[in-house]
ZAMARGU-4260 file (C-alpha; in steps of 0.2 Angstrom, whole numbers, plus 5000, padded with zeros to 4 digits):
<rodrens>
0) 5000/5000/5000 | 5007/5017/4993 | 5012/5028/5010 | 5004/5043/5015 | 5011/5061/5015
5) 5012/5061/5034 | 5022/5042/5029 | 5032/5048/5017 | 5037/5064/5029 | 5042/5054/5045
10) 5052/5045/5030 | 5062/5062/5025 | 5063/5065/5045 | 5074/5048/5047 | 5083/5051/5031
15) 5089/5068/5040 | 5093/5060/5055 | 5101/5046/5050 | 5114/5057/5041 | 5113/5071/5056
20) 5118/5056/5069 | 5132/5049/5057 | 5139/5064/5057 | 5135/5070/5076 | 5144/5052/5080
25) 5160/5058/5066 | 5159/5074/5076 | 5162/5066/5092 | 5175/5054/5086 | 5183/5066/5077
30) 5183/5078/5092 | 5191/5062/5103 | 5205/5060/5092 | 5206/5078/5091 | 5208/5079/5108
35) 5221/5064/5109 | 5230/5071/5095 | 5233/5088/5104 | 5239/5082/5118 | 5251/5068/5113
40) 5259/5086/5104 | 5256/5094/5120 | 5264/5085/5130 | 5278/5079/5116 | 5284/5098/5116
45) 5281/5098/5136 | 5293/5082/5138 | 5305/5087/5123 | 5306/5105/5132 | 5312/5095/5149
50) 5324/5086/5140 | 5332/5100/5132 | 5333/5110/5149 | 5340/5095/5158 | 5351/5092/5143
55) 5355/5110/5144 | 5362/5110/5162 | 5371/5096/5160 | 5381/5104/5149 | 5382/5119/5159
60) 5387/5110/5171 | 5401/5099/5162 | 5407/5117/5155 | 5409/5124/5173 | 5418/5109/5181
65) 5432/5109/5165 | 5434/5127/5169 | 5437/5123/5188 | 5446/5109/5184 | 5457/5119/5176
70) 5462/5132/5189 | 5479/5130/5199 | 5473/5129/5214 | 5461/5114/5210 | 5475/5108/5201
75) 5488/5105/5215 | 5475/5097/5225 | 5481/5103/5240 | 5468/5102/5255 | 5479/5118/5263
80) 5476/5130/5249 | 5459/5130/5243 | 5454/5141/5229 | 5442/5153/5235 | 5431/5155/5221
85) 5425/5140/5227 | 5414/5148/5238 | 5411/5162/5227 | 5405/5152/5214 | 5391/5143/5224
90) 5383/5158/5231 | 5379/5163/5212 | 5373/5142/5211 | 5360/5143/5222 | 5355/5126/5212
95) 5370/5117/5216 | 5370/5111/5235 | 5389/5112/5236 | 5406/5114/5227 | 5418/5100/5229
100) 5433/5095/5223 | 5443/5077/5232 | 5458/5065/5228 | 5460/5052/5220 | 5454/5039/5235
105) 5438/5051/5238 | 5444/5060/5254 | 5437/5080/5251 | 5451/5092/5249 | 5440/5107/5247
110) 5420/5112/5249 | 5411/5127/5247 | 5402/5124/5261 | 5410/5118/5277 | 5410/5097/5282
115) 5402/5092/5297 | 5408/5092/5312 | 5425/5100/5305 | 5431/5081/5301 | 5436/5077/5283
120) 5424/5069/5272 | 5427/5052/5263 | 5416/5046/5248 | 5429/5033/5242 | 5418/5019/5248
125) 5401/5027/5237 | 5394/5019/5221 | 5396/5036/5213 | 5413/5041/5220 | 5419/5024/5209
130) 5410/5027/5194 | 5418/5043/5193 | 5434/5037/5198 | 5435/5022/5188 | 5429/5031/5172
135) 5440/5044/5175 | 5430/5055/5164 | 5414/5067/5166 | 5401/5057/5177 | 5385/5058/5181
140) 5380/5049/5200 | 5363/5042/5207 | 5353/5051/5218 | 5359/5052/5236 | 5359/5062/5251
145) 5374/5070/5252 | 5385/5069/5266 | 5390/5086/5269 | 5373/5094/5264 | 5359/5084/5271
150) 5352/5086/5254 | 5346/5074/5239 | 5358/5078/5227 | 5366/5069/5210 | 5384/5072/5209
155) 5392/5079/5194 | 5413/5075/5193 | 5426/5077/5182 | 5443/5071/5185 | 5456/5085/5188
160) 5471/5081/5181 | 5490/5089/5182 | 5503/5094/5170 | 5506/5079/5163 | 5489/5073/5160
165) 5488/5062/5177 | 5474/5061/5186 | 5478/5068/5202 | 5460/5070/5208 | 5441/5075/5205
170) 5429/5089/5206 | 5409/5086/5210 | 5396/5098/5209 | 5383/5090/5219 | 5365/5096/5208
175) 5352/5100/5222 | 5335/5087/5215 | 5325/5097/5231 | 5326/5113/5223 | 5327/5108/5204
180) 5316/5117/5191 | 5312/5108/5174 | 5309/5125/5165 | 5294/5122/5159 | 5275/5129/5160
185) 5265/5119/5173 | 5252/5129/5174 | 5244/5123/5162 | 5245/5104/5167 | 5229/5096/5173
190) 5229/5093/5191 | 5235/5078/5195 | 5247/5079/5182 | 5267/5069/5184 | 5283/5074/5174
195) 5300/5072/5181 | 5316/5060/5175 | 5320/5043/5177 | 5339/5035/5173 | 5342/5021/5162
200) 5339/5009/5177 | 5325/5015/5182 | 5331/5025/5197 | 5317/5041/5201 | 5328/5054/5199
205) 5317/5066/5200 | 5298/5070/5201 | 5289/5083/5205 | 5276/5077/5214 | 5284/5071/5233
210) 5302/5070/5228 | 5307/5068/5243 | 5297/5049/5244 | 5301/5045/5228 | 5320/5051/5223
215) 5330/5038/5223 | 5320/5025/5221 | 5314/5011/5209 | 5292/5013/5211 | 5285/4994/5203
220) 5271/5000/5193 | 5268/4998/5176 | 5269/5015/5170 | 5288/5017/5177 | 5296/5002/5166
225) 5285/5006/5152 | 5294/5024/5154 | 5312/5015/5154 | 5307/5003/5142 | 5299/5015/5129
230) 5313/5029/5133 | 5304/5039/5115 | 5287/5040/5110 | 5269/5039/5121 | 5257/5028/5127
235) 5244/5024/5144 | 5248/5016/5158 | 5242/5013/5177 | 5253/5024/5187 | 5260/5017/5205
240) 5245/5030/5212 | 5231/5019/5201 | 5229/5032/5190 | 5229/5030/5172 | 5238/5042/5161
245) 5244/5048/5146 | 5264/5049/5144 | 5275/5056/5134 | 5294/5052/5136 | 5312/5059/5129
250) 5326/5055/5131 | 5339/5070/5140 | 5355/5069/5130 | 5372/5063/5138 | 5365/5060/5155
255) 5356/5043/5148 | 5341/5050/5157 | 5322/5048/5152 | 5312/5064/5153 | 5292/5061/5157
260) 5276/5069/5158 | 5261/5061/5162 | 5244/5068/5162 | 5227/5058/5169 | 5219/5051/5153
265) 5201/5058/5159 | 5206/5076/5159 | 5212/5072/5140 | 5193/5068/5134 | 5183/5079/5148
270) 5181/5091/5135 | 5179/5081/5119 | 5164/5073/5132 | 5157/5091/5136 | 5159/5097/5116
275) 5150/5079/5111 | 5135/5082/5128 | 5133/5099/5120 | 5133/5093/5102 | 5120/5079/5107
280) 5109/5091/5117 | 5109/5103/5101 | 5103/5087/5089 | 5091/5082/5099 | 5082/5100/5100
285) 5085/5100/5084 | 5075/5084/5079 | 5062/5090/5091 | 5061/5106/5077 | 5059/5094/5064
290) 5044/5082/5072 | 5034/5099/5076 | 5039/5105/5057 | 5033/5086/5050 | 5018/5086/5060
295) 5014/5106/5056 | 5019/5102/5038 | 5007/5084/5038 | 4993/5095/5045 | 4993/5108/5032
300) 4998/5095/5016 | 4987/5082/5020 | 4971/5088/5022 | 4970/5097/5003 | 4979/5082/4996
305) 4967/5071/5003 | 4951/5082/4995 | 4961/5081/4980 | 4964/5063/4981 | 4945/5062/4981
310) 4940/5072/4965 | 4954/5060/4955 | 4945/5048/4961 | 4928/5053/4957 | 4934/5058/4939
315) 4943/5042/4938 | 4926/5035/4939 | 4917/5044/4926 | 4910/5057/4937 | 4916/5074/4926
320) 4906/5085/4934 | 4919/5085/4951 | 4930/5098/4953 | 4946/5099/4966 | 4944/5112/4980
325) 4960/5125/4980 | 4966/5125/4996 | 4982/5122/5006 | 4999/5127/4999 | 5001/5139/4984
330) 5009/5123/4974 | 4992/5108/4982 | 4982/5123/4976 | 4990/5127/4958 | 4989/5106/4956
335) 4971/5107/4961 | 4967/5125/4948 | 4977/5115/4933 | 4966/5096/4938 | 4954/5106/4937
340) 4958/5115/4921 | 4964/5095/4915 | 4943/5088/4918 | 4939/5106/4907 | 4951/5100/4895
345) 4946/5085/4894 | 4927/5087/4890 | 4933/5098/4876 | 4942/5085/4869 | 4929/5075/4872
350) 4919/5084/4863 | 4929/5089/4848 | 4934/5069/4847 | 4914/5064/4846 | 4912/5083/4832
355) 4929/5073/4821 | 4924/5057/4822 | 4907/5059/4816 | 4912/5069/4803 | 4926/5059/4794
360) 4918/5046/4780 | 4932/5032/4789 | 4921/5021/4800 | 4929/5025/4817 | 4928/5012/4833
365) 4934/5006/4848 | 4932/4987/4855 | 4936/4977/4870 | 4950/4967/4872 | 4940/4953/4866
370) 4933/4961/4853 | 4914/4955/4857 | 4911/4972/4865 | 4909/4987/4854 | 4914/5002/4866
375) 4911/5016/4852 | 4908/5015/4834 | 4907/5032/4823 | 4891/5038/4814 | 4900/5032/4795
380) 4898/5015/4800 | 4880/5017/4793 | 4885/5026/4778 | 4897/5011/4773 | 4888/4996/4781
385) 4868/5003/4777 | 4864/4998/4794 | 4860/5006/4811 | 4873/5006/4822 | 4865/5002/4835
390) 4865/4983/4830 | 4884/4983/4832 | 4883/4988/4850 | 4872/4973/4853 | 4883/4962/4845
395) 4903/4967/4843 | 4905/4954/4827 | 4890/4960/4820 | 4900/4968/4805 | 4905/4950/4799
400) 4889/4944/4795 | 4889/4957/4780 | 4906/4948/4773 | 4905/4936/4760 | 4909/4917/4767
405) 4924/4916/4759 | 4932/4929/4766 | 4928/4929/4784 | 4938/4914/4790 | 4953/4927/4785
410) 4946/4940/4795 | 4946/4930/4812 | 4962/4925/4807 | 4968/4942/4808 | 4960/4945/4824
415) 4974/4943/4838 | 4972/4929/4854 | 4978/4936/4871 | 4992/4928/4871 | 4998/4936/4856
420) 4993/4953/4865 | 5011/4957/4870 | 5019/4957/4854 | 5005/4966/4844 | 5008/4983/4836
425) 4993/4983/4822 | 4981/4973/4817 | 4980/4974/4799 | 4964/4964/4789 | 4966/4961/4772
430) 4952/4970/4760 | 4936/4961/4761 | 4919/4964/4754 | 4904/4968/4763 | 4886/4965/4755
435) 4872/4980/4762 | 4854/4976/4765 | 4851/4985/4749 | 4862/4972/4738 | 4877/4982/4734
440) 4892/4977/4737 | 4908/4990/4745 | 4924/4985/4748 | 4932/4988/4766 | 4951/4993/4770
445) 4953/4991/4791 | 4966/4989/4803 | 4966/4994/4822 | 4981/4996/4833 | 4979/4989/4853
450) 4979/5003/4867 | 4989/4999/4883 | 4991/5005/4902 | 5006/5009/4907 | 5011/4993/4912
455) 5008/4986/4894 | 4992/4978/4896 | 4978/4979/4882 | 4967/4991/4888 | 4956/4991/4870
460) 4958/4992/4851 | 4955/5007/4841 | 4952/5004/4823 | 4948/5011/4806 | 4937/5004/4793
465) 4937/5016/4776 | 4927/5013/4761 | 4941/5008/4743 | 4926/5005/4733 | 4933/5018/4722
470) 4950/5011/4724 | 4947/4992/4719 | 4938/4999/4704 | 4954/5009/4698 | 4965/4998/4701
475) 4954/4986/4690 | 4959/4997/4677 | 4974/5000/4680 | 4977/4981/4678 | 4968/4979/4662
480) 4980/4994/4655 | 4995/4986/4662 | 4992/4970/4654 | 4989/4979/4637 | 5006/4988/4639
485) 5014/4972/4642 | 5007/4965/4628 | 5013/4982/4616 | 5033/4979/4625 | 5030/4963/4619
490) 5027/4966/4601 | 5042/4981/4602 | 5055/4970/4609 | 5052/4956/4597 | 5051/4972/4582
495) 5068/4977/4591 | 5076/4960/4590 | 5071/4959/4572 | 5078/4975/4568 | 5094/4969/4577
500) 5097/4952/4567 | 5093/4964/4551 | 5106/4976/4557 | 5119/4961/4559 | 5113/4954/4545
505) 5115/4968/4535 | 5133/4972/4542 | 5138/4954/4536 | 5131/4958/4518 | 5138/4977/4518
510) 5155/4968/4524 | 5156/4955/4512 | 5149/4967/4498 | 5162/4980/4502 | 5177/4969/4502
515) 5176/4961/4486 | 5179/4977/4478 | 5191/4983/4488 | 5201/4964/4487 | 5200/4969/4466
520) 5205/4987/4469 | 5221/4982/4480 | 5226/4967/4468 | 5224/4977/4453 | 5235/4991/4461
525) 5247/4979/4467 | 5248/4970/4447 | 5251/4987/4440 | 5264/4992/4453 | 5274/4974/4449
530) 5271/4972/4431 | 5269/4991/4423 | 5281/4999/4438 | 5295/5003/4424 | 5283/5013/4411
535) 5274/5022/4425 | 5281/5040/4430 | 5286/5044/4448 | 5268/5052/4451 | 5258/5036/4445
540) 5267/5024/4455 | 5264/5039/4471 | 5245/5037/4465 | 5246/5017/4464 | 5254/5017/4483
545) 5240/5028/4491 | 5227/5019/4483 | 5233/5002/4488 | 5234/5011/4509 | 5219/5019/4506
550) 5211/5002/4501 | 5219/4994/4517 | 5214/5007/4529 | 5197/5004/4522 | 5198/4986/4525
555) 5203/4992/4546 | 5188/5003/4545 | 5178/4989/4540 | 5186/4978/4553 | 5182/4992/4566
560) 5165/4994/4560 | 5159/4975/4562 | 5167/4974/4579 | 5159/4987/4584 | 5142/4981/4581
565) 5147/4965/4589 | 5154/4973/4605 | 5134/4981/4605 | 5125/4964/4600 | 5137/4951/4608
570) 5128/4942/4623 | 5136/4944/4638 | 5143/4928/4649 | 5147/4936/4665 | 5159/4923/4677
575) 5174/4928/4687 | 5187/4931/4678 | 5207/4933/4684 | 5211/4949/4677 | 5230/4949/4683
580) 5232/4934/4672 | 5221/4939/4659 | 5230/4956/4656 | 5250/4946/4657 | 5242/4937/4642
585) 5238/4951/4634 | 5253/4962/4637 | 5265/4946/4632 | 5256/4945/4614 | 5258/4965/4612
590) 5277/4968/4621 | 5282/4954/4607 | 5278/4970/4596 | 5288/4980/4604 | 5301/4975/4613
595) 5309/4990/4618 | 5294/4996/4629 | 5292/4992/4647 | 5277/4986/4654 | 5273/4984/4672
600) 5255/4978/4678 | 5254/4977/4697 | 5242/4966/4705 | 5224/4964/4697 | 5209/4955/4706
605) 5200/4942/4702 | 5181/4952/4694 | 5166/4948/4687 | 5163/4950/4670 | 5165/4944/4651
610) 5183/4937/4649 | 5181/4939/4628 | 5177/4958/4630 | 5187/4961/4647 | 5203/4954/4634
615) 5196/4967/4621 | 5196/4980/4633 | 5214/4977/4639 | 5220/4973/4620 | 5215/4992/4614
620) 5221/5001/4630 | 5240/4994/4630 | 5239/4993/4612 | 5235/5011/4611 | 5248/5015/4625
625) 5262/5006/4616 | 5256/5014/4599 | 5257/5033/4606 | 5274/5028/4617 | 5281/5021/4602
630) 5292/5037/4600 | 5302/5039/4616 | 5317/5032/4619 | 5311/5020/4635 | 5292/5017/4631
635) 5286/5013/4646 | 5264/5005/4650 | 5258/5004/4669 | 5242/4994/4671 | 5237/4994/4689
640) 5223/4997/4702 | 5218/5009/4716 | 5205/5010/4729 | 5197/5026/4736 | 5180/5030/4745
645) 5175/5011/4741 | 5176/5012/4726 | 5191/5000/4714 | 5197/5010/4697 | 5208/5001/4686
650) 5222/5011/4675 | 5233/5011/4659 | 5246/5024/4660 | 5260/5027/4646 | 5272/5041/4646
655) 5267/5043/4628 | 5263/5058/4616 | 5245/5064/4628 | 5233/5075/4621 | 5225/5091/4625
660) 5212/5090/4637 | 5201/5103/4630 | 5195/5089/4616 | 5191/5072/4628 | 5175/5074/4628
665) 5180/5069/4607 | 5191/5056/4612 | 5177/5042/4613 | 5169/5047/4599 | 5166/5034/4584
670) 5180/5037/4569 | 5186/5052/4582 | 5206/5056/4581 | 5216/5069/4591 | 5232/5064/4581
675) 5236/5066/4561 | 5235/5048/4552 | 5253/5052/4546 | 5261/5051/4565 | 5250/5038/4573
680) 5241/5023/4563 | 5223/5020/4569 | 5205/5022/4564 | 5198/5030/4577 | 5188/5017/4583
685) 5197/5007/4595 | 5191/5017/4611 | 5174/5018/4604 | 5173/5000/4607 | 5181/5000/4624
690) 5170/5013/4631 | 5156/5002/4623 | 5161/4986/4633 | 5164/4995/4652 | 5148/5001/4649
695) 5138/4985/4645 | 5150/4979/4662 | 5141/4993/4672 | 5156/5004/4673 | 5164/5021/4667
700) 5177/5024/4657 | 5189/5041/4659 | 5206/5050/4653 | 5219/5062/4659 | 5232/5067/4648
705) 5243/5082/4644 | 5252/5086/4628 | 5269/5075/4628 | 5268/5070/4645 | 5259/5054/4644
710) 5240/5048/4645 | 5231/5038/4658 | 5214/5030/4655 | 5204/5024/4670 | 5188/5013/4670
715) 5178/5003/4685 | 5170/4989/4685 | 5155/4987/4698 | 5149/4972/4705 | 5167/4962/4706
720) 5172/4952/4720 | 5181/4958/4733
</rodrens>
């Protein structure tokens, strides 16, 4: 069931708030991460700026024990002459606890500050003294309270050493842990918050919460080893407090030290949690907005769409009296004016249909699926059929019982079974004639085409039924004068085929006829020129030579002629012919001729055609081309072929004598020359008969030329095989 508009509203409200919580839940994630992110950077640059310091005063401090070391005083190592600036030294240190400097076996030579008790001091037996010692180079101590101080201290020393590089003692400055200041910005530190320093063993060496419990020592909780362990880089761990927290860790250069700050990992999400409680709370408002909107929206929608729904309904039905009532929205109560102006629309057309229909002469109508039902039949079906048409509507097949017997078994043929419903586009009956109640008989041209819904079911078929009485009677007529021209092509073509065996027949006789003469003429010329050459003068042996050539060139025109006639009458035998092969023939006869051309044919295809007239036409075109390259010093004939736009053309190209190109439309032309008979033999005939042959072929025959640069004839032949 289709949903409602308050349906498909709750819908868009859940497509908005899916996204809106995806992305309120990103938000929120992101923020975390943010937030993590921040701080690992936060504290990275806290713990890196410890290290730095501490790395810092170590080297301070190495600095100033080298320059002490150095003194003459500290050098002699004599416990009776101190070097006074000792004492001055450690009253601008206030963060040193003491200046020291012993022998070699620990015993103190000099301090800053006096030893207790006025006895002399030994740290010979210390872990640190002997580390010193035994390195003999700077050294760094664990944590301690020192002897002479009270104090938690880690002792500084360097070896002193005398003229000769021996080691004739050590200086210490004892580094005060109590009173030590890491140099960087707590304030900003969440409570509860731990940075300080352990050494490579995991020995607290300093922290900054109760240094005085934990200096010194090794705490057993995770968060320490995982300090020593990881030395650089950050991570959570549960502090000895049972705390969990976020630490970052460096490393302090030369001291072997690891530098730490650790911050409770809840005050790192507090305010991603508040930012995510406040984004939440916004959302939900927000949603709240968009239920009241829905329902506001529902409220004011539904109600006009609902009356609209109702006058589709009703016109649906037939009802086209109904009009939808504008109200609601300005867009429900523009839908409702153009329904409105749709149902007006609609009984026009209504109206204008029934006015067209009933006055075209075609029978108009509209069956059921069926086609027992008649839903509407035009008014010209009375006209045609001579009966009311009110008989159809009682009966949808009514129309058949006024077609002849014969004819109607076709007709319900031509109707269409629902299962060839889906496939049907038109329904096309074959003329038929109908007999009316009055006893004449129309014939009837119909056809009808199936209207669908959208989903392609046969709704009804509307068809058309027009009167080709007229028609059938033309086309009656039209036969009887087609058969009489059939019968007057038949009597010409039979007068044309006479006329043709005449012609031949005639061109034998005219041939035969004309030679005999001619054979007496050229003997009796040639008997007078052997017998009578020594009585006649220089001029009548001139005038017996012409008219012996003049009889021969008669006897080629004659030739010419009856081939000629035959290339028009000759019957074609078409059959694939090898005109690579048939051309080499051709070529080998003519180049015995003429042995000092050259003549290159490239490769021909195999075509359809006459193989006797394709040999003629190859015979004249390199004969001509070796006739008119005859005077150059390398005659050379190309016979080839080339392809463009689909189309194949075949060639014969010489580098002969050419002609002019302002006479080739001549140059086809029956007894037509462009050359004098006294510089090329010929009868002008020989293309005639070439363009004659392509022709018969279906093809076209061409030339290009210029004066002494050669000639090249083209032709095609359509229809060959690929």
């Amino acid at each position: 069931m289709p949903a409602s508009i308050r349906g498909h509203l709750a819908l868009l409200l859940i497509a908005l708030a899916v996204p809106l919580a995806a992305l309120l839940g990103y938000n929120i994630y992101s923020d975390m991460q943010d937030a993590v992110s921040r701080a690992k950077n936060s504290l990275r640059i806290l713990a890196t700026t410890m290290a730095t310091n501490a790395g810092r005063k170590v080297a301070e401090t190495r600095e100033t024990l080298e320059r002490l070391a150095a003194r003459p005083l500290v050098k002699a190592a004599d416990a009776g002459r101190c070097d006074e600036v000792l004492k001055e030294l450690h009253s601008l240190s206030p963060g040193y606890s003491n200046i020291v400097y012993t022998d070699v076996r620990g015993r103190t030579l000099c301090s800053a500050r006096p030893q207790p008790d006025g006895r002399t001091v030994d740290v010979g037996g210390t872990d640190w003294f002997r580390k010193a010692a035994g390195s003999q180079r700077f050294s760094i101590g664990m944590p301690h309270v020192g002897p002479i101080t009270g104090k938690w201290v880690t002792v500084f020393s360097l070896p002193i050493r005398d003229d000769a590089g021996n080691m004739v003692g050590l200086i210490h400055l004892p580094l005060d842990l109590n009173a030590y200041d890491p140099g960087i910005p707590v304030n900003y530190l969440p409570e509860d918050s731990r940075y300080g320093f352990f050494d490579a063993d995991g020995t607290m060496i300093w922290r900054n919460s109760d240094p005085e419990k934990v200096i010194g020592t090794r705490p057993d909780a995770d968060a320490a080893r995982r300090i020593v362990e990881v030395r650089d880089g950050e991570f959570e761990a549960l502090a000895v407090d049972g705390v969990v927290r976020f630490f970052s860790v460096v490393t302090v250069p030369e001291a072997g030290w690891v530098a730490f700050i650790g911050v409770p990992r809840d005050s790192i999400y507090a305010s991603a949690r508040e930012k995510a409680f406040v984004s939440a709370a916004l959302s939900l408002l927000g949603m709240a907005v968009l239920i009241v909107l829905m329902l506001a929206i529902a409220r004011r929608i539904g109600r006009p769409v609902h009356s609209l729904a109702t006058a589709v309904r009703a016109v649906g039905a037939g009802n086209l009296e109904v009009r939808a009532s504008p109200s609601g929205p300005t867009e429900l109560r523009e839908v409702a004016a153009e329904f409105n102006a749709m149902v007006d629309a609609r009984l026009r057309s209504e109206a204008l249909f029934r006015e067209v229909t009933e006055s075209i002469r075609e029978a108009f109508w509209i069956v059921t699926p069926d086609w027992r039902t008649v839903k509407y039949i035009s008014p010209a079906y009375e006209k045609i059929w001579g009966e009311p048409v009110e008989l159809l509507y009682r009966d949808g097949l009514r129309w058949l019982a006024a077609v002849p017997e014969k004819f109607r078994a076709d007709l319900r043929a031509a109707i269409p079974q629902p299962d060839g419903y889906p496939s049907c586009e038109v329904v096309q009956f074959p003329d038929y004639p109908i007999l009316r109640p009055d006893g004449t008989q129309r014939w009837i041209a119909a056809r009808a085409y199936p209207v669908r819904d959208a989903a392609g079911r046969v709704l009804h078929f509307a068809g058309i039924a027009e009167d080709i009485t007229e028609r059938k009677r033309t086309e009656a007529e039209l036969e009887g004068y087609r058969h009489k021209l059939e019968d007057l092509v038949d009597e010409r073509t039979a007068a044309l085929e006479l006329a043709l065996r005449e012609q031949e027949a005639f061109s034998y006789s005219v041939s035969h006829d004309l030679r005999a003469p001619l054979r007496a003429i050229n003997g009796f010329a040639e008997i007078l020129l052997e017998d009578e050459r020594p009585r006649l003068s220089e001029d009548g042996r001139t005038l017996l030579d012409r008219i012996a050539h003049n009889a021969a060139r008669m006897g080629d025109l004659i030739d010419d002629i009856l081939a000629y006639s035959r290339s028009t009458r000759q019957e074609m035998e078409q059959q694939d012919v090898d005109l690579d092969a048939l051309t080499r023939k051709v070529a080998g006869e003519l180049g015995a001729e003429h042995p000092s051309a050259e003549i290159a044919i490239g490769p021909l295809p195999v075509v359809r055609g006459d193989p006797t007239m394709l040999a003629q036409v190859m015979q004249n075109l390199i004969g001509n081309a070796l006739k008119f390259s005859a005077g150059r010093e390398r005659p050379r004939i190309e016979v080839g072929l080339r392809e463009a736009d689909g189309e194949r053309t075949f060639f014969v190209r010489d580098n002969g004598a050419g002609f002019d190109m302002q006479y080739a439309d001549k140059l086809f032309g029956m007894f037509q020359r462009l050359h004098r008979e006294s510089q090329f033999a010929g009868t002008g005939v020989g293309l005639s008969i070439v363009k004659r042959l392509i022709e018969r072929h279906g093809g076209r025959i061409w030339a290009e030329a210029a004066p002494d640069r050669g000639a090249t004839f083209s032709f095609t032949l359509p229809g060959s095989p690929a």
